[in-house]
Structure formats: C-alpha cells, structure tokens
C-alpha positions as CSV (number, residue, x, y, z in Angstrom):
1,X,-17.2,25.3,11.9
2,X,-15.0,26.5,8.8
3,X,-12.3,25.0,10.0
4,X,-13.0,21.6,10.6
5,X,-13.3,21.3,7.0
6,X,-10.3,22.9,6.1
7,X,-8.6,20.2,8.1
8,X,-10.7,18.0,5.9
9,X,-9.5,19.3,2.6
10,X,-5.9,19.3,3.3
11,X,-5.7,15.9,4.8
12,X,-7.5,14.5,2.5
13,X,-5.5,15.7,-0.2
14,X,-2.4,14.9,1.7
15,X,-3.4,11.4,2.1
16,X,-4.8,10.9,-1.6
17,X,-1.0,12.2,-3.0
18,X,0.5,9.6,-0.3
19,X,-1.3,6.9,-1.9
20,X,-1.3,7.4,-5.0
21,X,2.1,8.2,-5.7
22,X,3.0,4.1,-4.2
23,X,1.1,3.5,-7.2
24,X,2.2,5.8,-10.0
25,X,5.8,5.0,-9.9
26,X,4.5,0.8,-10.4
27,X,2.3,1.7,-13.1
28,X,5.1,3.8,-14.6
29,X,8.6,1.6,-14.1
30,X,8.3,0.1,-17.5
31,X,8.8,3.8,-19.1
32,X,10.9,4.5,-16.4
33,X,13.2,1.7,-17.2
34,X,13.2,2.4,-21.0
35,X,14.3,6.4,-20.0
36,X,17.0,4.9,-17.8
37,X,18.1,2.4,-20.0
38,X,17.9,0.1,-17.3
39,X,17.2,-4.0,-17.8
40,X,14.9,-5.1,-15.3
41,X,15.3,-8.9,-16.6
42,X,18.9,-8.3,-16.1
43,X,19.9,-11.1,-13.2
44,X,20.9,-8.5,-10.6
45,X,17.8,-6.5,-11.2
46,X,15.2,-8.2,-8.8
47,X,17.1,-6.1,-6.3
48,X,16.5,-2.6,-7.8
49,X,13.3,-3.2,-8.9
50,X,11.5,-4.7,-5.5
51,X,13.3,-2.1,-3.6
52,X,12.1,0.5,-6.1
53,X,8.2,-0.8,-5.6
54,X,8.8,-1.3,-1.8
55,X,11.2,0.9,-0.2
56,X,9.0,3.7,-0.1
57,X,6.2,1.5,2.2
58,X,9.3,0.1,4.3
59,X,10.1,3.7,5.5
60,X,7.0,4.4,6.2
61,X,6.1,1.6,8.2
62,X,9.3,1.6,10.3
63,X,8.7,5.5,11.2
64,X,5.2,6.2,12.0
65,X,4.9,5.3,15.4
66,X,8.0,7.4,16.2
67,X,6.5,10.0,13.6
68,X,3.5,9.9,15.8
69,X,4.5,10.1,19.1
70,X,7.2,13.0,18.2
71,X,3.6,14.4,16.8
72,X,2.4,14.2,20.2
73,X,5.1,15.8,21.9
74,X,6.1,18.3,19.6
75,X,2.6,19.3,17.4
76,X,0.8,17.5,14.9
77,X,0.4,19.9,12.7
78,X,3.2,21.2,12.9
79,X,4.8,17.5,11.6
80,X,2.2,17.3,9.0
81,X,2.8,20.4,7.4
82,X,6.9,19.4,7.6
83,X,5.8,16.3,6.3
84,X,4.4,18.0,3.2
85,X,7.4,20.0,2.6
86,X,9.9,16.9,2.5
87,X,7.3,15.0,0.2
88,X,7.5,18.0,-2.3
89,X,11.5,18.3,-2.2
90,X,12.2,15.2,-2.6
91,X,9.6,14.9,-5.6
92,X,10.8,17.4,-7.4
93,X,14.6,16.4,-7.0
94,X,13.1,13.0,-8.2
95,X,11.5,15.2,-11.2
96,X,15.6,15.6,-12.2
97,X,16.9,12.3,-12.1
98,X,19.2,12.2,-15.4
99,X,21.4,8.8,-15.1
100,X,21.4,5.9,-16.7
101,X,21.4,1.9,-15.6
102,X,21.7,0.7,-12.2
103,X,23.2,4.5,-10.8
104,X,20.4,6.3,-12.0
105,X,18.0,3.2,-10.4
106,X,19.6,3.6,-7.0
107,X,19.5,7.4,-6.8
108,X,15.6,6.9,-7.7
109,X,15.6,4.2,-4.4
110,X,17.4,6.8,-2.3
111,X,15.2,10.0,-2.9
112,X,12.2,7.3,-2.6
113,X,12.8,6.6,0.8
114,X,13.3,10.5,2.0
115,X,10.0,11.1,-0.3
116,X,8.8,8.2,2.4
117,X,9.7,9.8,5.8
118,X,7.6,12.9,4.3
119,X,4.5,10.5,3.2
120,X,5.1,9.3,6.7
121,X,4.4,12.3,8.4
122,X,1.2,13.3,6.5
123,X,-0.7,9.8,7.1
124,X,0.9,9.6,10.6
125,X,-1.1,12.8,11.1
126,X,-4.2,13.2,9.2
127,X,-6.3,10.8,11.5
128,X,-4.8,12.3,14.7
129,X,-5.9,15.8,13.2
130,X,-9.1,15.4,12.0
131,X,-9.9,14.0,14.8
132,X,-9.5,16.9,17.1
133,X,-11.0,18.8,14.5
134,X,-14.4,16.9,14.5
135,X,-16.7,16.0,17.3
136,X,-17.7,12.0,17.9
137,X,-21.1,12.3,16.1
138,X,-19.4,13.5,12.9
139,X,-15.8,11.4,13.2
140,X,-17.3,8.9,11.0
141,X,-18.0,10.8,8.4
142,X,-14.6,12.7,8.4
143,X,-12.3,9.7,8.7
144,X,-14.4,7.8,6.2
145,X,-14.2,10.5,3.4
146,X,-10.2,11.2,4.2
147,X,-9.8,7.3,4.3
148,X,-12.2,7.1,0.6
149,X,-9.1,9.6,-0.6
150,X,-6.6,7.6,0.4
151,X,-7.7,4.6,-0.6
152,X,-9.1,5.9,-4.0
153,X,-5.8,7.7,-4.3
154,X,-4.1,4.2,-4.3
155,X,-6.3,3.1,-7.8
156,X,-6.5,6.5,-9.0
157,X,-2.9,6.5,-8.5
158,X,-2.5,3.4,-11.2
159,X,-5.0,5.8,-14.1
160,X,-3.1,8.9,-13.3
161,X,0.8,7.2,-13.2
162,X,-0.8,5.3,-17.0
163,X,-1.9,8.5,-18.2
164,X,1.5,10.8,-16.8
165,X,4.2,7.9,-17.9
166,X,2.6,7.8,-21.2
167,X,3.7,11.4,-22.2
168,X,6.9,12.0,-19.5
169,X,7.0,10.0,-16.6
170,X,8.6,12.5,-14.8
171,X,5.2,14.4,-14.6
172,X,4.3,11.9,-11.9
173,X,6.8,13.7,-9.6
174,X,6.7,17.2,-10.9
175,X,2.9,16.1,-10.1
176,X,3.8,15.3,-6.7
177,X,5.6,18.4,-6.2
178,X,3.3,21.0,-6.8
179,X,0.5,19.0,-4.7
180,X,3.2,19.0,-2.1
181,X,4.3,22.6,-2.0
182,X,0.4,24.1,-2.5
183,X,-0.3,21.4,0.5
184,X,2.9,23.2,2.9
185,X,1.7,26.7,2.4
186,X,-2.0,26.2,2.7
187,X,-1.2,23.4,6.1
188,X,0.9,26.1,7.6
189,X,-1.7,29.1,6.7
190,X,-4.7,26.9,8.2
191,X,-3.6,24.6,10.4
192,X,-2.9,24.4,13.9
193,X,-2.0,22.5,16.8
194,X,-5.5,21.6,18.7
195,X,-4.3,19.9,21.5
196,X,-1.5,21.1,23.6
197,X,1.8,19.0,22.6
198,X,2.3,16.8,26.0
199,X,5.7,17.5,28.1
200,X,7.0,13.9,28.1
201,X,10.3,12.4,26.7
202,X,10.7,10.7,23.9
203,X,11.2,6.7,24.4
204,X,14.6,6.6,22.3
205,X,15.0,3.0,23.4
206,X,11.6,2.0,22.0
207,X,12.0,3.9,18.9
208,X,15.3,2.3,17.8
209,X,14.0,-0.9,18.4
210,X,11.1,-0.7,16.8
211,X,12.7,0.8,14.3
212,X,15.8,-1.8,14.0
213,X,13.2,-5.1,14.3
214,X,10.3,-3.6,11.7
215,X,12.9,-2.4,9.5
216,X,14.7,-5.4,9.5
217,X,11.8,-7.5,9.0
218,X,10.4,-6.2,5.7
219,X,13.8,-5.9,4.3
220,X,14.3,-9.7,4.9
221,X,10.9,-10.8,3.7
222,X,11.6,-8.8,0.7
223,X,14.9,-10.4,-0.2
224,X,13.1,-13.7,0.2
225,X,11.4,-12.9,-3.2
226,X,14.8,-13.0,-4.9
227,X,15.9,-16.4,-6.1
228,X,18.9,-17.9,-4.1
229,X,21.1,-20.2,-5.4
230,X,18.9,-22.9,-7.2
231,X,16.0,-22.4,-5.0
232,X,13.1,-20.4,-6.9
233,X,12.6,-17.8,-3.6
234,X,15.7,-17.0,-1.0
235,X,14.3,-18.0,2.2
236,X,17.1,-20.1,2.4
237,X,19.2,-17.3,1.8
238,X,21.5,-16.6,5.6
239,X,21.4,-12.8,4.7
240,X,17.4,-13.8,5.3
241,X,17.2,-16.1,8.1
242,X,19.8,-13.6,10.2
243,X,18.0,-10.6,9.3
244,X,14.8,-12.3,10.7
245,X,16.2,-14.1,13.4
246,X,17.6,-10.1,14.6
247,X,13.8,-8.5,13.9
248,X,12.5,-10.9,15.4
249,X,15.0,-10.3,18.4
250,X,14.5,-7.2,18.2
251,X,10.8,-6.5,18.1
252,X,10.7,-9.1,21.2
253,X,12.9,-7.0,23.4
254,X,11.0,-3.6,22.3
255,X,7.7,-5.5,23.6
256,X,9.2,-6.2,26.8
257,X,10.7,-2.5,27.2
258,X,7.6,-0.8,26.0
259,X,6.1,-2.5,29.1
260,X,8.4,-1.5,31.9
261,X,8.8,2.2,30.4
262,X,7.1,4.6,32.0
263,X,6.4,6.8,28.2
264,X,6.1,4.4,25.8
265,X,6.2,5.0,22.1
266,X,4.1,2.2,21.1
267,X,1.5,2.0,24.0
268,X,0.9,-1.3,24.8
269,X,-2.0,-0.3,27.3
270,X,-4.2,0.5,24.5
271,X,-4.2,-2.9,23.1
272,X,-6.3,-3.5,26.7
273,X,-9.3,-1.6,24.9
274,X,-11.3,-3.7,23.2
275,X,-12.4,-1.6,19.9
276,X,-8.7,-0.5,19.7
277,X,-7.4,-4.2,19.2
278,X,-10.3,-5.5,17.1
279,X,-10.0,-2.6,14.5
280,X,-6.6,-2.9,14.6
281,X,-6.3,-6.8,13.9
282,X,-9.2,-6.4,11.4
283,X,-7.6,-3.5,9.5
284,X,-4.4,-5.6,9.8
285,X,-5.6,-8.4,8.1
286,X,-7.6,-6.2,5.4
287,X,-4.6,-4.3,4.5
288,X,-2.5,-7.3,3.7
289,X,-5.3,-8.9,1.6
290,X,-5.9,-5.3,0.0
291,X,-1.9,-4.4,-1.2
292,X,-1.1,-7.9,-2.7
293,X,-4.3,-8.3,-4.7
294,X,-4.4,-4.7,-6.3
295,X,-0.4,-5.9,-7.4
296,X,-1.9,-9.4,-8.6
297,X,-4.8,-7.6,-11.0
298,X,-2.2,-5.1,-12.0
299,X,-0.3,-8.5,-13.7
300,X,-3.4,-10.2,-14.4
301,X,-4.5,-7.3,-16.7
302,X,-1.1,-5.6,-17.7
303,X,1.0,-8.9,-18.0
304,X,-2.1,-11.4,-19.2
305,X,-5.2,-10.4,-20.0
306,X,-4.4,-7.0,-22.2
307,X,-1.6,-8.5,-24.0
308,X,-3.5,-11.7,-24.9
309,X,-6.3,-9.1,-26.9
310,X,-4.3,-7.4,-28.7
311,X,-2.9,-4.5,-26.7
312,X,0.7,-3.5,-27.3
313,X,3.0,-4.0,-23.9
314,X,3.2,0.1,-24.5
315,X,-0.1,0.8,-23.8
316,X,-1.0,-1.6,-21.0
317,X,0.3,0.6,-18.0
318,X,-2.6,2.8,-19.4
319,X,-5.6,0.6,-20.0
320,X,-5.0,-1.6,-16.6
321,X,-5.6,1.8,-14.4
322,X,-8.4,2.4,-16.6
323,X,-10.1,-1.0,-15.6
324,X,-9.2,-0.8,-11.8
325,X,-11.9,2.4,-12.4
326,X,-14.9,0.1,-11.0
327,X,-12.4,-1.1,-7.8
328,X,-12.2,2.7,-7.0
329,X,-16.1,3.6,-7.4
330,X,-17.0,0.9,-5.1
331,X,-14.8,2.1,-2.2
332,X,-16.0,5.8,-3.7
333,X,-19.6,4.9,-3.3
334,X,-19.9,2.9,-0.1
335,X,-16.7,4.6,2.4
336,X,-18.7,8.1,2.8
337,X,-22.0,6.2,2.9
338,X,-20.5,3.6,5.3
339,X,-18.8,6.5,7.8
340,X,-22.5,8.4,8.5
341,X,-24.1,5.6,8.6
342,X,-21.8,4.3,11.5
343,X,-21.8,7.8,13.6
344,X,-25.9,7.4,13.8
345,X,-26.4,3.4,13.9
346,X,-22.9,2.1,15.2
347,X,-19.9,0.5,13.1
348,X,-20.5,-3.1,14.5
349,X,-22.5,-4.5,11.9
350,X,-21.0,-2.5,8.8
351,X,-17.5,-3.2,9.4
352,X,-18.2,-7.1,9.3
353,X,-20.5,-6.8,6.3
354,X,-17.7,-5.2,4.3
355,X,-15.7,-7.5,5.2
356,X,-17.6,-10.2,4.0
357,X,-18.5,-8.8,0.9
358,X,-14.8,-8.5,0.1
359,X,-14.2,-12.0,1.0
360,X,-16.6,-12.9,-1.4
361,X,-15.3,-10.9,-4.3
362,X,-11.8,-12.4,-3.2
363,X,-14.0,-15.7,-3.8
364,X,-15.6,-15.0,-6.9
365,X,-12.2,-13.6,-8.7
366,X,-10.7,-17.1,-7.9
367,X,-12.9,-18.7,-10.1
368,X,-12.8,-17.0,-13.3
369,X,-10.5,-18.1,-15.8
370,X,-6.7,-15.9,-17.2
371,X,-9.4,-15.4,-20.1
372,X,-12.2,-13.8,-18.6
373,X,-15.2,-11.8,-19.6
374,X,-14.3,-7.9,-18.9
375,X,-18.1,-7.2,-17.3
376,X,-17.6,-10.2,-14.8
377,X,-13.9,-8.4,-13.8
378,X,-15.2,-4.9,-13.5
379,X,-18.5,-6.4,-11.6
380,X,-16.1,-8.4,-9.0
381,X,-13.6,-5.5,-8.5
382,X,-16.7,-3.3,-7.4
383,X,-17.3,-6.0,-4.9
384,X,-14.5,-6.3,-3.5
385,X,-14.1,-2.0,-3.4
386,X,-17.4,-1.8,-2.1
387,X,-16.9,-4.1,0.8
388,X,-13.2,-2.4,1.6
389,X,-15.4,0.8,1.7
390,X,-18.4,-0.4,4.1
391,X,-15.7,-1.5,6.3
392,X,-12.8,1.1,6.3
393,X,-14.6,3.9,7.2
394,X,-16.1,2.9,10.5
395,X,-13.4,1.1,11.3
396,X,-11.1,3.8,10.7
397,X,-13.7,6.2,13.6
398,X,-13.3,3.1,15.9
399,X,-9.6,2.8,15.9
400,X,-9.3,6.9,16.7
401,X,-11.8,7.4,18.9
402,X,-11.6,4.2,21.1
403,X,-8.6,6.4,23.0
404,X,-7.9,9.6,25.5
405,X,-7.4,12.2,23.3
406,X,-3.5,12.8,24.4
407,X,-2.6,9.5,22.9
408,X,-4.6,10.1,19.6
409,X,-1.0,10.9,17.7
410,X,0.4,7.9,19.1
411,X,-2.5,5.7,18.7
412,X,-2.8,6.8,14.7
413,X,0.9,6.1,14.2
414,X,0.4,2.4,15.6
415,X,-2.6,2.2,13.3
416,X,-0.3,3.1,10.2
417,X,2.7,1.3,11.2
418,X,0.3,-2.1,11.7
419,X,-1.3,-0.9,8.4
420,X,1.6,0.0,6.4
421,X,3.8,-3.1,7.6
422,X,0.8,-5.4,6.2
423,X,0.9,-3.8,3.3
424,X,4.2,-4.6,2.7
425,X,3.9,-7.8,3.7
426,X,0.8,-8.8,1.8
427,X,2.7,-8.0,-1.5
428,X,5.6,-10.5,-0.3
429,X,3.2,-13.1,0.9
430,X,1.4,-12.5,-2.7
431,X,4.6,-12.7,-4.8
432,X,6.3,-15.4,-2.5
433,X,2.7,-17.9,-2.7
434,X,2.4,-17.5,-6.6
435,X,6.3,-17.8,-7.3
436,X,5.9,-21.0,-5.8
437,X,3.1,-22.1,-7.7
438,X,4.2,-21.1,-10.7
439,X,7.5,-22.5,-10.0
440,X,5.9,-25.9,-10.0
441,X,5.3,-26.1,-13.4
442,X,6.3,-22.6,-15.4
443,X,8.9,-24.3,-16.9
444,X,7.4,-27.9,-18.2
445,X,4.5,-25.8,-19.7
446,X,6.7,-23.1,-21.3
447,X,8.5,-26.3,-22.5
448,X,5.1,-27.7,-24.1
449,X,4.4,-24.9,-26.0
450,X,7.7,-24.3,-27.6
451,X,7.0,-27.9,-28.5
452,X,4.0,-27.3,-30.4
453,X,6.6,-25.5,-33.1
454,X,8.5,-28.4,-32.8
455,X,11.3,-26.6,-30.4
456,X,12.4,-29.0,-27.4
457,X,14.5,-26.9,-25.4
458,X,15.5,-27.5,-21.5
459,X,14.2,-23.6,-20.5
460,X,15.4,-22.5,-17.2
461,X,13.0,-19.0,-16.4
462,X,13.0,-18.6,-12.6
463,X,9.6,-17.7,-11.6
464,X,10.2,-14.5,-10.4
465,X,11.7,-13.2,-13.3
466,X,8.4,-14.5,-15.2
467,X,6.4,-12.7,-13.2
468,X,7.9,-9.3,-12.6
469,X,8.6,-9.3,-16.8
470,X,4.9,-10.0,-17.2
471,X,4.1,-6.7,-14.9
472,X,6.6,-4.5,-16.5
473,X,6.1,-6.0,-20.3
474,X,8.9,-7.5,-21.1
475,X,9.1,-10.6,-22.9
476,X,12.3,-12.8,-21.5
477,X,11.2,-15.7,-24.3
478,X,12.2,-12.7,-26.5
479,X,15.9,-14.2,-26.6
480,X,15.4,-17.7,-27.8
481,X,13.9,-16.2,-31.5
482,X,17.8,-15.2,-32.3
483,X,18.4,-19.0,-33.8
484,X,15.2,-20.1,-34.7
485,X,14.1,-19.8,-38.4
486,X,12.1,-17.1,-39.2
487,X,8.9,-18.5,-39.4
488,X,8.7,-20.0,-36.3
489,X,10.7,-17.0,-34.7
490,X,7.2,-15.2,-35.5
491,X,5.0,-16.5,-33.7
492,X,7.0,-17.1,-30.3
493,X,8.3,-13.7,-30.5
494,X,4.8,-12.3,-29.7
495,X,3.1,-10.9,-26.1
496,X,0.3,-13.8,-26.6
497,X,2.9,-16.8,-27.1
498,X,4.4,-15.5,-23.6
499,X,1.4,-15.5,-21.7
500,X,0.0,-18.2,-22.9
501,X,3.0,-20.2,-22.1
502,X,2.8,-18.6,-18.1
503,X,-1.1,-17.8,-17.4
504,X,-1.9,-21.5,-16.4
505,X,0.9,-21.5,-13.7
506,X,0.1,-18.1,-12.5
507,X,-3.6,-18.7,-12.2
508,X,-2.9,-21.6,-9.8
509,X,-1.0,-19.7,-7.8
510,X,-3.1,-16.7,-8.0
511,X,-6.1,-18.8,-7.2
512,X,-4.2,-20.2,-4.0
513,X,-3.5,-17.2,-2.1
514,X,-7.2,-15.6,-3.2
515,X,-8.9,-18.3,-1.4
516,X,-6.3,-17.9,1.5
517,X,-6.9,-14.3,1.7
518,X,-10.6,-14.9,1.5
519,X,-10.8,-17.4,4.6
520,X,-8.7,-14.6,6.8
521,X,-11.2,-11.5,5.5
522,X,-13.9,-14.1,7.1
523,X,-12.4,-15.1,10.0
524,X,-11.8,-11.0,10.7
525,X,-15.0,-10.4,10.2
526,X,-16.8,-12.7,12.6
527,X,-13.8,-11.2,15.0
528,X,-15.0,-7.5,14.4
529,X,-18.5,-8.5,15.5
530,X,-16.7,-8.7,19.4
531,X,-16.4,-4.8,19.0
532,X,-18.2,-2.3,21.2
533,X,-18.5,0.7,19.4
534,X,-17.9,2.8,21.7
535,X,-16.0,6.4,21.1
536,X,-14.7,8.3,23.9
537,X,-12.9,11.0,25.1
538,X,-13.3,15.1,23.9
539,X,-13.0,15.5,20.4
540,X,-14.1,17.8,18.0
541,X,-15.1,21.5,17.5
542,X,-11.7,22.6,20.3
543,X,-10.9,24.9,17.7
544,X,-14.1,26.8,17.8
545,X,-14.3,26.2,21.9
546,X,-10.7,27.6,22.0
547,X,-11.1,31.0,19.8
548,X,-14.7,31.1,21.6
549,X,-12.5,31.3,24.9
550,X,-10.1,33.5,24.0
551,X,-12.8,35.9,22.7
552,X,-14.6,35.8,25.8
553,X,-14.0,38.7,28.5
554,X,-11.9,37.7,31.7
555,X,-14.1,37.5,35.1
C-alpha cells in the first residue's frame, strides 16, 4: 500500500519540475537577455529566441514514443529514474553558462534540448508507472493528482521563474538541479520495475521516422513565425515548405511501416479502441488550445495590461505569474475532485463538461477589452483552469487504462508525443494567427499615434518583432526618440505609448484565434461523449501481490 504512493510522490514531483521549468526559462528570458547581453530585437534574434522557448518541447515530442517503448523493453523505472539524472546535469551545467551574445544564447539552446531528452523520460514514464502502481478503482485519482502537478507546475512555473529571475535567474536551474538529483536518488531507492520489461526488438525503422517527420515538422512550423523576405511570417520561406513537404513524407511512410511491422513503436492497433482514440483526439485538441493561450495572457498582462498601469517592464515577469495564480487554483481545485469522481461515476460526462466550461472561458476572454477589469481576468482564468481540470484528469485514467498492460509504456509515450507535439504547435498556430492580424494594421495605427505629436513617419515594425518585444519588455519605438525634440521624445519613449500604439491590433488577432480555439474545445467535447469508459486490463497493487508472493512458502 506504501508504495503506491511513493510512486505518487516522485512522479508527481518529476512531472511538476518538467512543466514548470518550460515556463521559468519564458518568464525569465528578459533577465536572461540583459545577463547575456544579448538583443532579442536584434534582426537575427527571432531565431534564438523561438528556439530558446521551443526547442526544449520539440525534443520532447520527437522522443517519447521511442522513450516509451525503450521503457517497455528495457524498464520504466529504470528510464525514469535516468531521466531524472540527465534533467539534473544538464540543469546545473545550465546553472554555469558565462558567455555573452548570440554564443552564450546557443550554448543555453544546446544544454536545453539534452535537459529535454531527460524531461522526456520522466513524463514518458510517470503515467505508465503509476499506473502499475494503482489498481483501476483508484487510477483516477492518481493520474488526476500527478496530471494537477504537472499542469499546475506549468503556471506555477511562470510565479516561481518571476520570483527566481528577479534575484539570479540562474536559481531557476540551480532550482532544477537539486529537484533533479533528490528526484534520482529517492526514484532509484523506491522504485522499481512492476511489470516485467517485454523481450521484443526495438522498431529502429519506426523510431527514425517518427523521429525524422515529428522533428522536422515543428522545426518548420517554427521557422514559419520568422519573417521572410517582405512577407510578415515565412511560410513562403523553401527552407519551410521542404522541411514540411520531407515530415510530411516522412510521417506518411512511418504510418505505412508501423502497419506491416510486426513490433511497432507507435501501435497503430490501439487507435482501434475506442476510449484510446477519443481521449487522445480530445487531449490533442485541449493541449494545443491550452499552450498557445497561457503564451497569449503571458503578453496580454506582461506586454499590455501591466505596463499600461504603471508597472515598470522590470517587474512584469513577476506580477504576470502572480495573476495566472487563479488559472492554477482552478485546475488545483477541480483535477483531484474531477479524477475520484470519475473512478466511482465514470469519466463520460466530466470530461465533456470541462471541456465546455473551457470553451466558454476561451469565449468570455474574447470579449473583454486590452483594458480590462482585473476581477473579470482572474474570474475567467479560473474558468477556463477549472474546466482543463474537470477534464484532464479522467481523461488522463481513460487514455492509460483503455490498454493491455504490456503496452502501457508505449501507449503513455503516444499520449505525450500527441500531447507535447500540440503544444508546440498551438504556440505556432497562436503566434502565426495574431502576427497576421496584427500585421494588418500594426503599422497604420503605430503611424496614427506618432501623428497625434505631430510625427508622420513611414514605420516599418514587422509584427513579430512587436510581439515578442511586448513579451520580453522591450520597447523597439525606443529608437525613434534619438531625433525628436525632447518634449515629444517623452512621451513616446514610455511602456504606455508602445502598447497603446500595438494593443488594438493584437486584440483582433487575439480575439480571432480565442473564438477559433473555442469552437474546436466544443466540437471535442460533444466528440468525448462517444467514449465508453471502460478500463481494463491488471493494474494496480502488483507490487504488494508480488512481495506477497515472494513471501509466501513454496508448495
């Protein structure tokens, strides 16, 4: 019984640090920047910095399934606890990094993406274990408390990285590293393999591929937020449409091989289970509607809102986490609640109410103003965590116990390569769908205001850079105040000139992709209703059946 909650503890903890260091480091780059004298609005800095925010989630959805069907073969716990030890070296060498400029930068992107192989291994894991660990009428409950930490771990991530970058941000890593290393000694101490690893080869044709066509994808997608030539977004860029056109090659030729194989990595059979597919295409869609709109309210209130009352560009980092708070406590509240609740009733209904409730916070935060009331914020962000909560839990149970327990590592590391790979995307799809409404008429109204001083200018701001400056305050109008009199230099060389001049094109496009991510959420959710509910296969309490065993005398 103990030790079912040991496996609790540790996972959990593993999978709150996983989060929440994605977050940390965004919170923290504009510190980060300033300590590495680096100059994000610098026209070859898009690069670095979207690589910086996304590399990490890149590697990790590129490896999991291999991650979890080496799990399989070879021990999950084993994996996990590795996983743990490369998250902790690699955040303590990050701890170290002394450069300066674009160097120092790509070091930080390099040790990011080995710090991702070991994040990797510990969400990979954590499902597949816990669920060994815990028998069916309690998996709910389990998976819905380890998925509250993660989840909470990704907003608590945003207060802790605020709080950290404020006095060193290289406490966020020495942060990680201690978690890390206390996490290897106490996973190898308590853990062990449950279920015997399986005999089988490893599909090195399927994991290449997979591999090759995911990773290919999300770096493509990703350079598509950079401007190309005189297009605001590089979708027209070749580098993109031939990296696509390969993933997409490649992905195609992995489906058809992953069907003749006889040990598949990515088991195509268990898309034939109904619960399996529906809490996977519902979790698919929620994750990409979850990722992009945390990003979003992170420059609503960092690059908009706080800046426009009064709060130096200094202190936003700190004060945005803080007002994500009521986004956290709603997933908090409802993801334990949601996860018992579903082991005793069923996860049918509660994983398309939650749904729905976050569809219509997505709603109701499209129609408040750049200029909103804080109370009607922090009440819609509970909304929309609450719903998250009701429905990630259960769904969570579904997604792991819907399959024979040999293919549970598997079966996790398609969950998290699905999940992770729409995270990714989401924040792409977000960027890319308010670039281009901002894009539309950024520069006409930036144009107007200066105009109001009596300034006519022809600016020329791409988008992206608007946007990217607003999250990391920095100010790119900043320049123009070099030959303008003094007392009109005042008042545009101030945060509130600068978002005033950008809020009303970012609100449009802000608006656009909330109501577009709203009508998905619903569409999921009257799709999750087609679920069974039904969890088989042995699970749970083998620990205690197996030192039971081994206890007992021979016949």
């Amino acid at each position: 019984m103990k030790s079912k909650w040991i496996a609790l503890s540790n996972t959990s903890i593993a999978i709150f640090i996983a989060f929440a260091n994605y977050n940390m480091i965004i919170i923290a780059l504009p510190q980060i920047f300033n300590s590495l004298r680096f100059n994000p609005t610098a026209p070859d800095a898009l690069g670095y910095l979207i690589w910086l925010i996304l590399g990490y989630m890149i590697v990790t959805s590129s490896l999991v399934v291999t991650f979890g069907r080496i799990s399989d073969l070879k021990g999950r716990a084993k994996l996990y606890s590795f996983g743990f030890l490369i998250f902790a070296i690699s955040s303590g060498i990050l701890s170290t990094v002394n450069g300066y400029g674009d160097s120092a930068v790509l070091e930080m992107i390099i040790l990011r993406l080995f710090q991702g192989v070991g994040g990797g291994l510990l969400m990979v894991n954590s499902a597949a274990i816990l669920t060994d660990y815990f028998p069916k009428n309690e998996l709910g409950k389990a998976l819905g408390l380890n998925q509250v930490s993660g989840l909470v771990g990704g907003v608590a991530g945003l207060i802790i990285g605020g709080v950290l970058s404020v006095i060193n941000w290289r406490y966020i890593f020495l942060l990680d590293f201690v978690v890390g290393i206390i996490g290897t000694l106490w996973s190898f101490k308590s853990l062990r393999d449950v279920q015997k690893p399986i005999k089988q080869p490893l599909d090195i044709i399927g994991n290449v591929l997979f591999a090759l066509g995911i990773t290919l994808l999300l770096i493509s997608v990703t350079y598509g937020l950079l401007p190309y030539g005189n297009q605001q977004l590089g979708w027209g860029n070749p580098f993109v449409i031939t990296g696509l056109t390969i993933s997409f090659l490649a992905i195609g030729i992995f489906v058809l091989v992953e069907s003749k194989v006889k040990n598949p990595m990515f088991d195509l059979s268990l898309f034939k289970v109904r619960d399996f597919s529906v809490a996977n295409f519902t979790n698919f869609i929620a994750s990409m509607a979850r990722q992009g709109i945390l990003l979003m309210m992170l420059v609503l209130l960092q690059g908009i809102w706080l800046p426009l009352h009064g709060v130096p560009y200094s202190q936003t980092p700190f004060w945005a986490g803080l007002y994500l708070i009521p986004n956290m406590l709603g997933f908090a509240a409802l993801g334990p609640i949601s996860g018992i609740l579903s082991d005793r009733y069923g996860s049918k209904v509660l994983t398309s109410l939650g749904i729905f409730v976050s569809a219509l916070g997505f709603f109701l935060l499209s129609l408040l103003p750049y200029d909103f009331q804080l109370w009607q914020f922090f009440a819609i962000s509970f909304l929309m965590g609450a719903g998250m909560g009701l429905f990630s839990s259960p769904n969570m149970a579904d997604i792991m116990a819907s399959v024979p327990v040999q293919k549970r590592g598997a079966a996790s590391g398609m969950r998290a390569s699905l999940q992770n790979t729409a995270s990714a995307l989401s924040v792409v799809l977000y960027f890319s769908v308010v670039i281009t409404g901002m894009a539309v008429t950024l520069n006409s109204s930036i144009e107007s205001a200066l105009s109001s001083y009596g300034i006519h200018l022809n600016v020329n701001l791409p988008a992206a850079v608007a946007i990217f400056s607003a999250l990391l305050g920095y100010d790119p109008l900043s320049s123009l105040t070099s030959s303008l009199p003094t007392s009109v230099a005042s008042h545009i060389d101030t945060p509130a000139f600068f978002v005033t001049a950008i809020a009303p094109s970012f609100m449009s496009g802000f608006r656009l992709m909330l109501n577009i991510s709203a009508a998905l959420l619903v569409l999921s959710g009257i799709l999750s209703l087609a679920r069974k509910g039904v969890r088989v296969g042995e699970m749970g309490n083998r620990v205690e059946r197996t030192q039971k065993a081994e206890k007992a005398p021979a016949d």
